[in-house]
KEKE-3310 file (N, C-alpha, C; in steps of 0.2 Angstrom, whole numbers, plus 5000, padded with zeros to 4 digits):
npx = (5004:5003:5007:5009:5007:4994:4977:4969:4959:4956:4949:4945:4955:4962:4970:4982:4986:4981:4982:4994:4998:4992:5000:5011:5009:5005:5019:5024:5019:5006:4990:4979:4967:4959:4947:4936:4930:4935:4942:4950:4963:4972:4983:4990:4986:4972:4957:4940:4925:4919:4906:4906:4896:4883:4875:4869:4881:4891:4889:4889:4902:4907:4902:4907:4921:4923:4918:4929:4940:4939:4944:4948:4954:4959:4952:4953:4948:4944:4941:4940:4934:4940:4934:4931:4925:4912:4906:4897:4889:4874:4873:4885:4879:4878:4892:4896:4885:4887:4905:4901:4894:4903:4914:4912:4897:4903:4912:4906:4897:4905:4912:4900:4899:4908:4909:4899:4907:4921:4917:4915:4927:4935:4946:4955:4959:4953:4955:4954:4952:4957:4958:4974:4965:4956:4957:4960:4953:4953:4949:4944:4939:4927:4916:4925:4933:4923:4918:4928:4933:4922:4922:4933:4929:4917:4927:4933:4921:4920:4931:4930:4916:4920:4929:4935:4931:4940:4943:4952:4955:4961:4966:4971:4979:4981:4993:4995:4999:5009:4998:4987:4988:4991:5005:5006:4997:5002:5015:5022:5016:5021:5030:5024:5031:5039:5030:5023:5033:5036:5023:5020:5031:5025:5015:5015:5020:5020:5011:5000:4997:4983:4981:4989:5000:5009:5027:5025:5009:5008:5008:4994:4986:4988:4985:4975:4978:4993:4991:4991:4982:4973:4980:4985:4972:4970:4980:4979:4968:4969:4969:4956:4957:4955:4942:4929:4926:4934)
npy = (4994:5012:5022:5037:5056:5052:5055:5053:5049:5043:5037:5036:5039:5048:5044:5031:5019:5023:5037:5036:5031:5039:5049:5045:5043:5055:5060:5054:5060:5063:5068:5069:5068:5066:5057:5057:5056:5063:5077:5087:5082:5082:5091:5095:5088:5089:5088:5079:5079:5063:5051:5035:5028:5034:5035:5045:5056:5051:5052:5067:5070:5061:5069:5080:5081:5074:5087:5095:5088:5082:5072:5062:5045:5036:5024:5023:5013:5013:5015:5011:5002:4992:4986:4975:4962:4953:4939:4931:4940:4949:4961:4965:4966:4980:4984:4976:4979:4992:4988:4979:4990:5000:4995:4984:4986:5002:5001:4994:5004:5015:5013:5009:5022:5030:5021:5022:5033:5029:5020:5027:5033:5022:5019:5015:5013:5002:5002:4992:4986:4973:4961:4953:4947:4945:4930:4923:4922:4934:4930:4938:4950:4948:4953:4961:4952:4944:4954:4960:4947:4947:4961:4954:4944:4951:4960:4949:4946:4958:4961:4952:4957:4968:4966:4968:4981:4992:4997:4992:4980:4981:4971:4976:4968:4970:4966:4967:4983:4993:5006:5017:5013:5000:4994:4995:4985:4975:4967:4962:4971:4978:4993:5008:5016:5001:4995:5000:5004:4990:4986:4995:4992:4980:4985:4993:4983:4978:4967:4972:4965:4954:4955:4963:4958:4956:4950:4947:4946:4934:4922:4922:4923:4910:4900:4890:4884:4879:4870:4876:4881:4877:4876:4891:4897:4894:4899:4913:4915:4913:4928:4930:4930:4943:4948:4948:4935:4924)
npz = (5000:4995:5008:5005:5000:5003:5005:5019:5031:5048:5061:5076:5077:5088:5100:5106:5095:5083:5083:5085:5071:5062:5062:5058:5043:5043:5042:5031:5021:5016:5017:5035:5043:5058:5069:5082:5096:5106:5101:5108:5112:5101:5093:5083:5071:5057:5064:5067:5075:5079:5083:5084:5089:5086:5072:5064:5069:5060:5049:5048:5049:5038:5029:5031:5029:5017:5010:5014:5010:4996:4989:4996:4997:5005:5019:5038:5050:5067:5080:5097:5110:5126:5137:5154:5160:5170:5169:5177:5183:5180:5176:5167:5154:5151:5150:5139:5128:5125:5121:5108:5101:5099:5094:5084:5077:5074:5067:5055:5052:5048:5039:5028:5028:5018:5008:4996:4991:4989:4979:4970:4966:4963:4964:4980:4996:5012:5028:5042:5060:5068:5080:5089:5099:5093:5089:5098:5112:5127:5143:5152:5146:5137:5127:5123:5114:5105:5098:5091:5086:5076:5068:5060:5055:5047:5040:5031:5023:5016:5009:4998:4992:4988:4978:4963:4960:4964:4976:4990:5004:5019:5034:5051:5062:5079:5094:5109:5113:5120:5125:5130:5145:5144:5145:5159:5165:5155:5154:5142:5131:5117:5113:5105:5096:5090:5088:5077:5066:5062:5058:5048:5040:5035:5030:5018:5010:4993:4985:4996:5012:5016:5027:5041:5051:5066:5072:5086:5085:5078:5086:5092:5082:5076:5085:5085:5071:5075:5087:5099:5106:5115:5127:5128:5130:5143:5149:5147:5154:5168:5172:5176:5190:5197:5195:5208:5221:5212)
capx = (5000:5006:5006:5013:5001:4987:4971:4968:4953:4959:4943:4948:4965:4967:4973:4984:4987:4978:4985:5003:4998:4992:5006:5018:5005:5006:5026:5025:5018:4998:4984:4979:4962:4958:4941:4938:4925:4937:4948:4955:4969:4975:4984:4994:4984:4965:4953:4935:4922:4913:4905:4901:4889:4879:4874:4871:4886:4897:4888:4890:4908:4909:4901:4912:4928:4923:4918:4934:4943:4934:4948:4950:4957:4960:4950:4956:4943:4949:4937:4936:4934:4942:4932:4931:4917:4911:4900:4890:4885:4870:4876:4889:4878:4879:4898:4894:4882:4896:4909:4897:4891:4907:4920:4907:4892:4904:4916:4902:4895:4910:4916:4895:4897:4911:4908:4898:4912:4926:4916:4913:4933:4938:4952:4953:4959:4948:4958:4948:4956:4955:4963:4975:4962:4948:4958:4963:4950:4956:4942:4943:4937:4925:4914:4930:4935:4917:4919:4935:4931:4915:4927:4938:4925:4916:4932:4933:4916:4919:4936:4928:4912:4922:4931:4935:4930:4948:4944:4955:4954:4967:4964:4977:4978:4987:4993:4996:5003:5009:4993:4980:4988:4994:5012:5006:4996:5003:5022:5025:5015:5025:5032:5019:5033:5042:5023:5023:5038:5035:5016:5021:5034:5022:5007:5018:5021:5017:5007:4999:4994:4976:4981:4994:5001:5018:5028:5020:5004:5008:5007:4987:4983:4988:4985:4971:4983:4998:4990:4994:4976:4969:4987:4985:4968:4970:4986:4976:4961:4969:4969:4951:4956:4955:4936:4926:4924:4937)
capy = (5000:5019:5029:5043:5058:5050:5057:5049:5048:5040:5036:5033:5042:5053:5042:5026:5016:5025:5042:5037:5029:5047:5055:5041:5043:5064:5062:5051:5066:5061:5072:5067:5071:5061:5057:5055:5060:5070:5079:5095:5079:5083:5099:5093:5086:5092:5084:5079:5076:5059:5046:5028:5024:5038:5034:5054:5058:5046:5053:5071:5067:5060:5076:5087:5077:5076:5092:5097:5083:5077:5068:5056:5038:5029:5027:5018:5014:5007:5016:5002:5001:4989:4983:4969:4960:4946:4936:4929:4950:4952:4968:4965:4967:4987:4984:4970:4983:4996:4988:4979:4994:5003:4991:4981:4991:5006:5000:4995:5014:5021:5009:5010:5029:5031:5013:5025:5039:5026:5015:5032:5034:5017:5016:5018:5009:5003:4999:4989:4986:4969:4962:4947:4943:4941:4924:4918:4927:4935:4929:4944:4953:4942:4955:4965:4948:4944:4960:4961:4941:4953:4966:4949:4941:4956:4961:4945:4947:4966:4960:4951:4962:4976:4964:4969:4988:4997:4997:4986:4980:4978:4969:4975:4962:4971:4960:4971:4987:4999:5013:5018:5011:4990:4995:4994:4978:4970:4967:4960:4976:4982:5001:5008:5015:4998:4990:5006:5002:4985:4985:4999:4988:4975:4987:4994:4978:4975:4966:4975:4956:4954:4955:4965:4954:4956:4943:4946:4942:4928:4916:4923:4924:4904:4896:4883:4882:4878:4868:4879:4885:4875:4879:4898:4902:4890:4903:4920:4913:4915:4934:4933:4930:4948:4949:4947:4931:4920)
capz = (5000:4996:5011:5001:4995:5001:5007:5024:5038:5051:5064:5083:5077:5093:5104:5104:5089:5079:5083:5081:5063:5058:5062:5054:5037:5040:5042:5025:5014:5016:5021:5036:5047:5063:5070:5087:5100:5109:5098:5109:5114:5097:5091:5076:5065:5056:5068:5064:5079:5079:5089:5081:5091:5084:5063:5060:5070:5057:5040:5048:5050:5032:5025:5035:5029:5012:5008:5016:5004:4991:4987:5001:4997:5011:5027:5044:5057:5072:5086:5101:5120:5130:5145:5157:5161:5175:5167:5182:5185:5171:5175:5163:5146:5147:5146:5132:5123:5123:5116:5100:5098:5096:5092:5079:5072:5073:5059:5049:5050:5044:5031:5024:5026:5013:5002:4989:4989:4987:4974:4963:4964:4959:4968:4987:5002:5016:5033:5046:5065:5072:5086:5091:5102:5091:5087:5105:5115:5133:5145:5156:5139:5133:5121:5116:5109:5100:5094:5085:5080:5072:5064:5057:5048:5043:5032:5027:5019:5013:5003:4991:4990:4984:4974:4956:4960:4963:4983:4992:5008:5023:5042:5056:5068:5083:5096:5115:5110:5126:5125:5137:5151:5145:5148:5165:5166:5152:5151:5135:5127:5114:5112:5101:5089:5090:5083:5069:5063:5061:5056:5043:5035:5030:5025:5012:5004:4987:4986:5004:5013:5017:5036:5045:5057:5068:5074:5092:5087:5077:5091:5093:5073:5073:5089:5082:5067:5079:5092:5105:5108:5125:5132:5130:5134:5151:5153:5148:5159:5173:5173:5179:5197:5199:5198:5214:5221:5209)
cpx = (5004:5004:5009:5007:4997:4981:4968:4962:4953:4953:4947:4956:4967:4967:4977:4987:4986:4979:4992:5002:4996:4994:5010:5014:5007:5015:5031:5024:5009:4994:4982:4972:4961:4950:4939:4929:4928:4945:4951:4962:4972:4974:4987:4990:4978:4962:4945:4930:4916:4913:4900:4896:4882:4879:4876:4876:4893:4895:4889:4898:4911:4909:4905:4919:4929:4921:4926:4941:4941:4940:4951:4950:4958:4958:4953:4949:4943:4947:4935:4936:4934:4940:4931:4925:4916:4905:4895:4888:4882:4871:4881:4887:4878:4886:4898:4893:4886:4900:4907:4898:4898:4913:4916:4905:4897:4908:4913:4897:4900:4911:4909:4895:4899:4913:4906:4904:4920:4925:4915:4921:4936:4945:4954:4958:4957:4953:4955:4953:4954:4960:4967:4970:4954:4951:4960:4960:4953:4951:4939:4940:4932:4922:4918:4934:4931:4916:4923:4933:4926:4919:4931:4933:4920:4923:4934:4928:4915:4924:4934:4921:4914:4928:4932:4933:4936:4946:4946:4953:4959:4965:4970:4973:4982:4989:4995:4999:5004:5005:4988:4984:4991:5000:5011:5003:4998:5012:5026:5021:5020:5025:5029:5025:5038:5036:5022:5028:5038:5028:5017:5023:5029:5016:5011:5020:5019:5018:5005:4997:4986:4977:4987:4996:5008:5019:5025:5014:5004:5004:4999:4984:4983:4988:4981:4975:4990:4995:4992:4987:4973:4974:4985:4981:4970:4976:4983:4970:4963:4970:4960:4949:4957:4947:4934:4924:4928:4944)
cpy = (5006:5022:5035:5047:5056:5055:5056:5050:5043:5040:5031:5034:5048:5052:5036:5026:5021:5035:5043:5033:5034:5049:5051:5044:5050:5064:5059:5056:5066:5068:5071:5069:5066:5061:5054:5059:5064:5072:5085:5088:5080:5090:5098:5090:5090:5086:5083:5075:5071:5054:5042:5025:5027:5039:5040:5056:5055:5050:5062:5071:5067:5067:5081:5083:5076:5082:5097:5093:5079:5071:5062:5048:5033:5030:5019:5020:5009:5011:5010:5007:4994:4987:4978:4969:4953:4944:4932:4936:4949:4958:4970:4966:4974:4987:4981:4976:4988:4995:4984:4983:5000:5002:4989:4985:4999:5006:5001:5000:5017:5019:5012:5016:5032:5025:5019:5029:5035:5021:5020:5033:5029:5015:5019:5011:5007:4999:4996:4986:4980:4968:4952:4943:4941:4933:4917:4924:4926:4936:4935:4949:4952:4946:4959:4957:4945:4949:4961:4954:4942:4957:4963:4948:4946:4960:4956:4944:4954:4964:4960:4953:4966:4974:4968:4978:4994:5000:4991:4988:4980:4979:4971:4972:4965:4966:4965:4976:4992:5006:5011:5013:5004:4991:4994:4987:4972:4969:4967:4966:4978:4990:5002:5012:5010:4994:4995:5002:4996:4982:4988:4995:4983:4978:4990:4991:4980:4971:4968:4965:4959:4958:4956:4960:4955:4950:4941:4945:4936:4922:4916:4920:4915:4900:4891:4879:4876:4871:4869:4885:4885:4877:4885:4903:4900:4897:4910:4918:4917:4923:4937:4932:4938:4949:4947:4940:4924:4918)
cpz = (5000:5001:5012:4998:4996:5005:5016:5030:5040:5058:5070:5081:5082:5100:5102:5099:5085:5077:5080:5072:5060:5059:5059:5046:5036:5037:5033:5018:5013:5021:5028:5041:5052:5066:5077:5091:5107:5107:5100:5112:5107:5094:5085:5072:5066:5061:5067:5070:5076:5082:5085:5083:5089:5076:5062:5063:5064:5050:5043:5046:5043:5028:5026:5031:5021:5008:5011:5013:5002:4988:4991:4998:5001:5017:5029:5049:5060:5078:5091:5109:5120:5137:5148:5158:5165:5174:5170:5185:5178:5171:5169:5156:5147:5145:5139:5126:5119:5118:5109:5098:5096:5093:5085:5074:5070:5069:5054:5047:5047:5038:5027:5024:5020:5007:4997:4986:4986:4982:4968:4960:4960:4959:4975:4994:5010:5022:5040:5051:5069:5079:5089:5096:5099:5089:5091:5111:5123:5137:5150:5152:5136:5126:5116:5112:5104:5097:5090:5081:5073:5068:5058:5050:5044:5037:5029:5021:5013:5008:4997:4986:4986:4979:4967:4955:4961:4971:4986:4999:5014:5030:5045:5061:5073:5089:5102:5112:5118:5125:5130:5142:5151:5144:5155:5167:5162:5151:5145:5129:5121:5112:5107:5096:5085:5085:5076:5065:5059:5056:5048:5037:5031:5027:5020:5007:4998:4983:4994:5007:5015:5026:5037:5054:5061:5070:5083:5092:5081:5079:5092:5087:5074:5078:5089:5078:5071:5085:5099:5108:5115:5129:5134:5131:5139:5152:5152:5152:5167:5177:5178:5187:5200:5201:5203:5216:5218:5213)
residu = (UNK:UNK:UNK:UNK:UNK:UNK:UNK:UNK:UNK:UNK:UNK:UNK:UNK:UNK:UNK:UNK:UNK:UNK:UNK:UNK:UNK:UNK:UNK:UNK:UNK:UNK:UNK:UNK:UNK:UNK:UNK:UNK:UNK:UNK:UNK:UNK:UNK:UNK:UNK:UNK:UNK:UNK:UNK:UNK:UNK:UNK:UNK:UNK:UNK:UNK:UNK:UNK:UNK:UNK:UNK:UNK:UNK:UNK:UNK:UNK:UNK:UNK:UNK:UNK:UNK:UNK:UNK:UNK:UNK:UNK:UNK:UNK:UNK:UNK:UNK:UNK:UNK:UNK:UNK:UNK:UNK:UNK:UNK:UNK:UNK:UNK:UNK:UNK:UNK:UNK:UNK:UNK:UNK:UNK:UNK:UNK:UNK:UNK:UNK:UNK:UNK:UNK:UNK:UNK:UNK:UNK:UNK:UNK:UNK:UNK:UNK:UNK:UNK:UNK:UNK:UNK:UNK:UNK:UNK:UNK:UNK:UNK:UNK:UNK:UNK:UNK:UNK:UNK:UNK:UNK:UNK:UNK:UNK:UNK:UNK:UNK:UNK:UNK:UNK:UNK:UNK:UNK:UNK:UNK:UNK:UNK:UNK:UNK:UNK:UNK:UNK:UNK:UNK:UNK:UNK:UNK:UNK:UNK:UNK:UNK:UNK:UNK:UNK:UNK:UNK:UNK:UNK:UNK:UNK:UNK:UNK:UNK:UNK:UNK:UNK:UNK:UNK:UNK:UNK:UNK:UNK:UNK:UNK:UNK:UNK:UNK:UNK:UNK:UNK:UNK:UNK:UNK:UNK:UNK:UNK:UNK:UNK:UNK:UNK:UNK:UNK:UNK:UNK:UNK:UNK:UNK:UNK:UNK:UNK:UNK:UNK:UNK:UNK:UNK:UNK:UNK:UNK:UNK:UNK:UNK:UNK:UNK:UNK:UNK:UNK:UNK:UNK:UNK:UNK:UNK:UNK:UNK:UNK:UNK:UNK:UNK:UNK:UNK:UNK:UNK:UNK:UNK:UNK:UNK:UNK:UNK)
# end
C-alpha cells in the first residue's frame, strides 16, 4: 500500500494506535484528518468530531471530511473500548452493549458511510482494526474479543464484496501494544513505535497482505493452526482471578 500523497481519515486516530499511525502517514507526505470523540487531545493534525455509536454523528463526519477533501482515498477505522466484564454479574451486558456497539456496528457505520464515495473513485483503500484477540480470546474481555472476531469476519466478507471495483481492503491484527495504560498491566505490550515500525513495513508491501500481522501476534493469529490453543487460553484465563469472588 502507498502511504505517500494520500488522502487519509483515520477514525479513533486521537489516541493510541491510531493516533501514532496518523502521524507516521502525515510524516510520509499524506493528508491526514483524525476522527475522534474527543479531539481537543490533538493539536497537530486536522481533527473531525465523531461518535460511532451515533449513525448521524458518522455521515456528519463523512460530510464534513469530504467536503473538506473530496479527494479522500484511504480510510482507517479502528474506534474500540476495551472493557472487562464478570460474566455471572448480568450487570455486565451494558459493558457488552458498549463495546458491540462501538467496536462492531461502529466499523460497519464508517466503512458504509464512505463505500459510495470510494466506489465512485475506483480506487481507494479501506483499513479495518481487528485484534490478536479476536483469534485467542482473553476471558477477562470476553465481548472486546466477539467483537474484533466481528470486525475479522466482517472484512473477510467486505474484501471480496468490493472485489473487482479498485477498493482494496486491509485487516490489522494488533497483538498488545503499550497505549491507554497496557504498559502497566501487560508486560509484553510492545512500544507503540516499536509496533509502527513493524506494522508499517508490511502494510507497504506490494502486494499489501490481506492482514497485518507482527511477529508478536503471530502466536494469537495461529494458535488453532499451531495447536497451541487450550494451552493459551488456560494461561490467559487465569487473569480473571481479579474479579470478585474467583
Amino acid at each position: 500500500m502507498d502511504i505517500h500523497h494520500r488522502t487519509a481519515f483515520v477514525v479513533g486516530g486521537t489516541s493510541g494506535i491510531g493516533l501514532g499511525l496518523a502521524r507516521r502517514l502525515a510524516a510520509a507526505g499524506s493528508t491526514v484528518v483524525v476522527g475522534g470523540r474527543d479531539t481537543g487531545r490533538v493539536d497537530d493534525l486536522e481533527t473531525v468530531r465523531v461518535d460511532v455509536t451515533d449513525p448521524d454523528s458518522v455521515l456528519r463526519a463523512r460530510d464534513e471530511v469530504l467536503t473538506a477533501h473530496p479527494d479522500v482515498d484511504l480510510l482507517v477505522t479502528m474506534a474500540g473500548v476495551l472493557l472487562q466484564e464478570d460474566l455471572r454479574d448480568p450487570a455486565h451486558a451494558a459493558a457488552a452493549e458498549t463495546t458491540v456497539t462501538v467496536n462492531l456496528l461502529g466499523t460497519m457505520r464508517v466503512v458504509d458511510a464512505f463505500t459510495p464515495h470510494f466506489l465512485a473513485r475506483g480506487d481507494a483503500d479501506v483499513v479495518t482494526v481487528s485484534s490478536g484477540i479476536a483469534f485467542l480470546p482473553f476471558p477477562l474481555m470476553p465481548a472486546y474479543g466477539a467483537s474484533k472476531a466481528g470486525v475479522h469476519a466482517y472484512t473477510e466478507a467486505l474484501r471480496p464484496q468490493l472485489a473487482g471495483t479498485g477498493v482494496r481492503v486491509t485487516e490489522i491484527v494488533p497483538p498488545a501494544v503499550a497505549t491507554a495504560g497496557q504498559e502497566r498491566v501487560n508486560p509484553a505490550a510492545l512500544p507503540l513505535d516499536a509496533y509502527l515500525d513493524e506494522a508499517l513495513e508490511l502494510l507497504t508491501q506490494d502486494p499489501t497482505p490481506d492482514e497485518i500481522v507482527v511477529a508478536a501476534a503471530q502466536h494469537l493469529r495461529w494458535a488453532e493452526r499451531d495447536g497451541t490453543y487450550a494451552e493459551l487460553l488456560a494461561a490467559r484465563s487465569k487473569a480473571l482471578a481479579v474479579l470478585p469472588g474467583r
